[in-house]
C-alpha positions as CSV (number, residue, x, y, z in Angstrom):
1,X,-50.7,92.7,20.3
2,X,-52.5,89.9,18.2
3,X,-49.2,89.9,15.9
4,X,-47.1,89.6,18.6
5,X,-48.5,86.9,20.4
6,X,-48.4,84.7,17.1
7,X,-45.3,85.5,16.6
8,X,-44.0,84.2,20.2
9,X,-46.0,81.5,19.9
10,X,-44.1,80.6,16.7
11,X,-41.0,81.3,18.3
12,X,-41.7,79.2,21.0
13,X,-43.0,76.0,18.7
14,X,-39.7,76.3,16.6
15,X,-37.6,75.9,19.5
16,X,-39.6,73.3,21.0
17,X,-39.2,71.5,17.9
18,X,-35.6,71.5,17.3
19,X,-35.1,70.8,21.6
20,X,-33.0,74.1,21.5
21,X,-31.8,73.4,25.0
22,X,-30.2,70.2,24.0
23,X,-27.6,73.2,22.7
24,X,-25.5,72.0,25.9
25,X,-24.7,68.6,24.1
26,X,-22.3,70.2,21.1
27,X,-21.8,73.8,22.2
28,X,-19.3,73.6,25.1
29,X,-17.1,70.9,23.3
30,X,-16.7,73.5,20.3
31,X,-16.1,76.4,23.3
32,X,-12.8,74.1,23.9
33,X,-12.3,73.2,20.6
34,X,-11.8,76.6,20.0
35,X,-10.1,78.2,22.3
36,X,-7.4,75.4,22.4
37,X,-7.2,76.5,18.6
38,X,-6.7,79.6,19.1
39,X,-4.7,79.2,22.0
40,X,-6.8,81.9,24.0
41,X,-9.8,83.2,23.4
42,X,-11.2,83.5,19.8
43,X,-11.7,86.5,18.4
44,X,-15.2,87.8,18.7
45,X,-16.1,87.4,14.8
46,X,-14.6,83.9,15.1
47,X,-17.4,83.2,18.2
48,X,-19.9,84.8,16.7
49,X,-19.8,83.3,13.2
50,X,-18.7,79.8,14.2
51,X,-21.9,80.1,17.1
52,X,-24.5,81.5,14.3
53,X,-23.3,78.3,12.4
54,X,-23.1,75.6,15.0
55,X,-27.0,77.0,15.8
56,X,-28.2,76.7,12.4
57,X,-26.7,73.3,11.6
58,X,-28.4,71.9,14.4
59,X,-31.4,73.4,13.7
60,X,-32.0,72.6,10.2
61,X,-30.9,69.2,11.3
62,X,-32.9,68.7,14.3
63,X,-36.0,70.3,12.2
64,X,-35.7,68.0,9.5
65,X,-35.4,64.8,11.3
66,X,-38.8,65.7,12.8
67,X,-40.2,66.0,9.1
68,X,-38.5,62.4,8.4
69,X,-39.5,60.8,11.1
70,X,-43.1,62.4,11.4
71,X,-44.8,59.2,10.1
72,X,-43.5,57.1,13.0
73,X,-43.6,59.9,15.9
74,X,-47.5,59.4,15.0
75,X,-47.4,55.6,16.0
76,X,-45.3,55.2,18.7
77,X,-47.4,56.6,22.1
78,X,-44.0,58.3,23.6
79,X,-43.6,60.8,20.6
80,X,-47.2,61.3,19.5
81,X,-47.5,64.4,21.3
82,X,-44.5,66.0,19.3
83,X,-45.5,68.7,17.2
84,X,-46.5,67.4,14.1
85,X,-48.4,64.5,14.6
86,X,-50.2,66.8,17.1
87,X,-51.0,69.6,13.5
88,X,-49.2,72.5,15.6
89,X,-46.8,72.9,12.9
90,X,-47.1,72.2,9.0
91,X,-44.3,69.9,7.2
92,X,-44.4,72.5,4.7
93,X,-43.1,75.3,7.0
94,X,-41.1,73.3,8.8
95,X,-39.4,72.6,5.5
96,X,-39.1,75.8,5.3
97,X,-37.7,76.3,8.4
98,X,-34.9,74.0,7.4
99,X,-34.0,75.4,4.6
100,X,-34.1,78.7,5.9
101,X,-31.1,77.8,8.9
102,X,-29.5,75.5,6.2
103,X,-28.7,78.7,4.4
104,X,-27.9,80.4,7.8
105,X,-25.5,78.5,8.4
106,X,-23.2,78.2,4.8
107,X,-23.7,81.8,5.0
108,X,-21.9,81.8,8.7
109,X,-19.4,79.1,7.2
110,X,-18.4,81.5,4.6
111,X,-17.9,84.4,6.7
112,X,-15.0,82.0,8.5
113,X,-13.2,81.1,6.2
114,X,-12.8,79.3,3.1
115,X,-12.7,75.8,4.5
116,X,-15.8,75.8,6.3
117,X,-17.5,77.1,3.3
118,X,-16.2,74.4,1.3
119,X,-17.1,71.8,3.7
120,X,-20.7,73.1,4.5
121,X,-22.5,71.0,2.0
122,X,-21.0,68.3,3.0
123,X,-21.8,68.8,6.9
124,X,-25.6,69.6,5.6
125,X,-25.4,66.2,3.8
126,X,-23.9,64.3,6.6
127,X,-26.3,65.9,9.7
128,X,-29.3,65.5,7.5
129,X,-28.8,62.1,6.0
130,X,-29.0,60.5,10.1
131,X,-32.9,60.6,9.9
132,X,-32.9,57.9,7.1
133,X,-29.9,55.2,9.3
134,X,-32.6,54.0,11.6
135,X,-34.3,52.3,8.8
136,X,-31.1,50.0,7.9
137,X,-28.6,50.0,10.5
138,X,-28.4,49.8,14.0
139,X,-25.7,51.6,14.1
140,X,-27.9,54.8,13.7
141,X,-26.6,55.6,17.3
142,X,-22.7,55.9,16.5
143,X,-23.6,58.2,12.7
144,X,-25.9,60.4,15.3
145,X,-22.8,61.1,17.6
146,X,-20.7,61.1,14.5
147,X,-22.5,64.3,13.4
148,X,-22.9,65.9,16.3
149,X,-18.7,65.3,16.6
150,X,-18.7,67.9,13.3
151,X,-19.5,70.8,16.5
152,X,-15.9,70.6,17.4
153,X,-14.1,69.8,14.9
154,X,-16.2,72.6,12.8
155,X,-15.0,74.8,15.7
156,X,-11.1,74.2,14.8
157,X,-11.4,74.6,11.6
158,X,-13.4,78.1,11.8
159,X,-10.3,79.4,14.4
160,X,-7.4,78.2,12.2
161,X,-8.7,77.4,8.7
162,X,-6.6,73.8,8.9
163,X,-7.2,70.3,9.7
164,X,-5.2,68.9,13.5
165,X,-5.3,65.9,15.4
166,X,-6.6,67.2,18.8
167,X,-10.0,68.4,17.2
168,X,-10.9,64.8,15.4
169,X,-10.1,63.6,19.1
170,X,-12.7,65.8,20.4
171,X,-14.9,64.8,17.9
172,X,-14.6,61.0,18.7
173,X,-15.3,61.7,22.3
174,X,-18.6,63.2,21.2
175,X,-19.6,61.0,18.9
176,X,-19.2,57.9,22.0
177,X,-20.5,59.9,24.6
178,X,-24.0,60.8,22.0
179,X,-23.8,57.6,20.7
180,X,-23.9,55.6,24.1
181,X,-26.5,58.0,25.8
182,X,-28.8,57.4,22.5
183,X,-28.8,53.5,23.2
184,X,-29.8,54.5,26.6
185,X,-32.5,56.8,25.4
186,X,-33.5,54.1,22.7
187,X,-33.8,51.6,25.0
188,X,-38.1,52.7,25.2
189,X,-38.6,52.0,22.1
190,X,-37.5,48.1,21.8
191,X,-40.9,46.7,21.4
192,X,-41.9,49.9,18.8
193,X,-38.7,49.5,16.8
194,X,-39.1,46.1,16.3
195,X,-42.9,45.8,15.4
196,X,-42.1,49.0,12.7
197,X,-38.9,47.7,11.3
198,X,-36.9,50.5,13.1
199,X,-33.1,49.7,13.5
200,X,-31.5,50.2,16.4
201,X,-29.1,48.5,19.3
202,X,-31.5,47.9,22.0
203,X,-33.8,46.1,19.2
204,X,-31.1,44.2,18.1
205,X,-29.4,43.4,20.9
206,X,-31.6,43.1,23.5
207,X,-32.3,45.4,26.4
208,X,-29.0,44.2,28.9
209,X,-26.7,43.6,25.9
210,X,-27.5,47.3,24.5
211,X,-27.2,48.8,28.2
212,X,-23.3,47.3,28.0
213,X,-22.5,48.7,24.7
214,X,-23.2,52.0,25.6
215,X,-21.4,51.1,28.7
216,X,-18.6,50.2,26.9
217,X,-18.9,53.0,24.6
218,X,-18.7,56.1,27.6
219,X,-15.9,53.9,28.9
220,X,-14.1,54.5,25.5
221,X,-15.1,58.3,26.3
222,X,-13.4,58.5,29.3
223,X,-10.5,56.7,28.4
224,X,-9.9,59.2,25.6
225,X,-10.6,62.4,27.8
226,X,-7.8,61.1,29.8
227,X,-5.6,60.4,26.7
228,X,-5.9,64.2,26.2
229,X,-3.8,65.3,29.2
230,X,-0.5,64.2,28.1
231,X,-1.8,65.5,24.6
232,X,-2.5,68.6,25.5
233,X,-0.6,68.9,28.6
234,X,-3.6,69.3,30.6
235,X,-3.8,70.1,34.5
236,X,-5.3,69.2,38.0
237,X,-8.7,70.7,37.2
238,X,-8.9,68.8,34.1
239,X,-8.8,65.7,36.1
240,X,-10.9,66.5,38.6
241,X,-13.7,67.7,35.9
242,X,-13.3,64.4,34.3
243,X,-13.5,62.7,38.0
244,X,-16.8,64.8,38.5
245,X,-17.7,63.5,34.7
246,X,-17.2,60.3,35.6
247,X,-19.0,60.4,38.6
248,X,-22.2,61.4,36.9
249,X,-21.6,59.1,33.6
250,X,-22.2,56.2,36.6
251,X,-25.4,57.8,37.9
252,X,-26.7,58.1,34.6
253,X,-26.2,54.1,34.5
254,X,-27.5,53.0,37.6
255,X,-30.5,55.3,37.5
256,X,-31.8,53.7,34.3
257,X,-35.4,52.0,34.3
258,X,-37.0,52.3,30.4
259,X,-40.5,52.1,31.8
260,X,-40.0,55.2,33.8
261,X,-40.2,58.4,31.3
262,X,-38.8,60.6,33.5
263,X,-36.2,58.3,35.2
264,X,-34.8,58.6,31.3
265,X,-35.1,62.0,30.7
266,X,-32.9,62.4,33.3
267,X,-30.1,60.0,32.3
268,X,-30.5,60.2,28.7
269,X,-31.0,64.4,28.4
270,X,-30.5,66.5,32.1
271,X,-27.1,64.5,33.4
272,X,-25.5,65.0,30.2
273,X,-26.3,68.7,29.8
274,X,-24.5,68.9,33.4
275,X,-21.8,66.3,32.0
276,X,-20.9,68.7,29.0
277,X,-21.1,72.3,31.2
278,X,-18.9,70.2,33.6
279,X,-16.4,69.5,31.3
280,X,-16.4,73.1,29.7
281,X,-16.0,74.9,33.2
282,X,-13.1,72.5,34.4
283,X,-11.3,72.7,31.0
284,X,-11.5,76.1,30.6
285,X,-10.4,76.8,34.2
286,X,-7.6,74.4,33.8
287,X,-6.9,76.6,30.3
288,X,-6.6,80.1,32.4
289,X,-4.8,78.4,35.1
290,X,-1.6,77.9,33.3
């Protein structure tokens, strides 16, 4: 019983660590991705391969970051209680961890197909080199949204073993839509990131100015969401989807107050988990309707 319990407390810790939840944000765009590549639903090696590799990507990547950026977590007071400054887990085994889902996942990319295996280093190169951005760009939020756009377009390329158009447009859509919600989410830290050297665009640009380029950015978003019905021939519950989208992409920007943790946990994390399932449910709906 002893064994067990560690054990699920381990289990527990991991996912903690790597914010398992926050799943929601890459998974249902590479649903669509896929079974617009395949035209139908993928087969079930296909899914189960292409999900094994999109979890331990993300893992590994969210892991590692936490190793990187474990030194600054410890300063600033609204990440101190993560899990390493706190001594809950060990760098060393979170290491580990890493390398261990790293594996995982050019292991899954190889049971695909020969493309994904080829281009597995270089995703583990891309998705791990973020950590290091926010100490010399502040751009940092765009490269975070530009890895997390490799969910999609990894999905194509595991359904048809070739590169397309419609997936890299997918991918851009991500990489606003993370990007602008990360300025949102950044927006706490302006005093910290400044005093510490941290790049970022609310440092840079100032609190108001960095609320409008992630406004500007989900605006982008949107625009190229609706650039994809005449693309993909897409139907009314698309649209409405997107409508709903939009909708909630609003109330994430008028609810925003950085002094209020929870108020930005909310805008930054929860609306955009229901923003992502939205978009899945009315895309795929729109997919079976035709």
């Amino acid at each position: 019983m002893e064994v067990a319990r560690k054990i699920g407390t381990k289990i527990r810790l991991y996912s903690e660590l790597v914010m398992f939840s926050h799943t929601l944000f890459s998974l249902p765009f590479a649903i669509i991705s896929m079974v617009w590549a395949a035209e139908g639903i993928p087969s079930w090696r296909v899914m189960f391969w292409g999900l094994i590799a999109l979890i331990g990507a993300r893992n590994g990547a969210n892991a590692f970051n936490r190793v990187v950026d474990r030194v600054f977590d410890e300063q600033n007071p609204r990440t101190a209680h993560r899990h390493l400054p706190r001594k809950l887990l060990e760098s060393r085994e979170v290491l580990v961890f890493v390398v261990i889902n790293y594996a995982i996942f050019i292991f899954a990319a190889g049971m695909l197909n020969w493309l994904c295996l080829i281009l597995s280093p270089v995703a583990i190169f891309l998705i791990s080199s973020y950590s290091y951005t926010k100490r010399f760009t502040y751009l940092s939020h765009l490269y975070l949204g530009f890895t997390i756009a490799s969910a999609p377009i990894g999905a194509w390329f595991a359904v048809t073993g070739q590169f397309a158009f419609t997936p890299f447009i997918l991918g851009t859509i991500v990489m606003l839509w993370i990007a602008g919600f990360d300025i949102i989410y950044g927006t706490q830290d302006i005093d910290f990131d400044r005093s510490h050297g941290l790049w970022s665009i609310p440092s840079a640009f100032g609190l108001k100015n960095g609320l409008r380029i992630a406004a500007g950015l989900h605006l982008i978003m949107v625009l190229l969401l609706i650039a994809l019905i005449p693309i993909r021939q897409l139907g009314w519950m698309y649209m409405a989807g997107i409508a709903l989208s939009i909708l909630l992409l609003l109330t994430e920007h008028k609810i925003i107050k950085p002094a209020n943790r929870k108020r930005m946990n909310v805008a930054s994390y929860n609306l955009n988990q229901v923003i992502s399932m939205v978009i899945l449910l009315f895309t795929l709906g729109d997919f079976m309707l035709k």
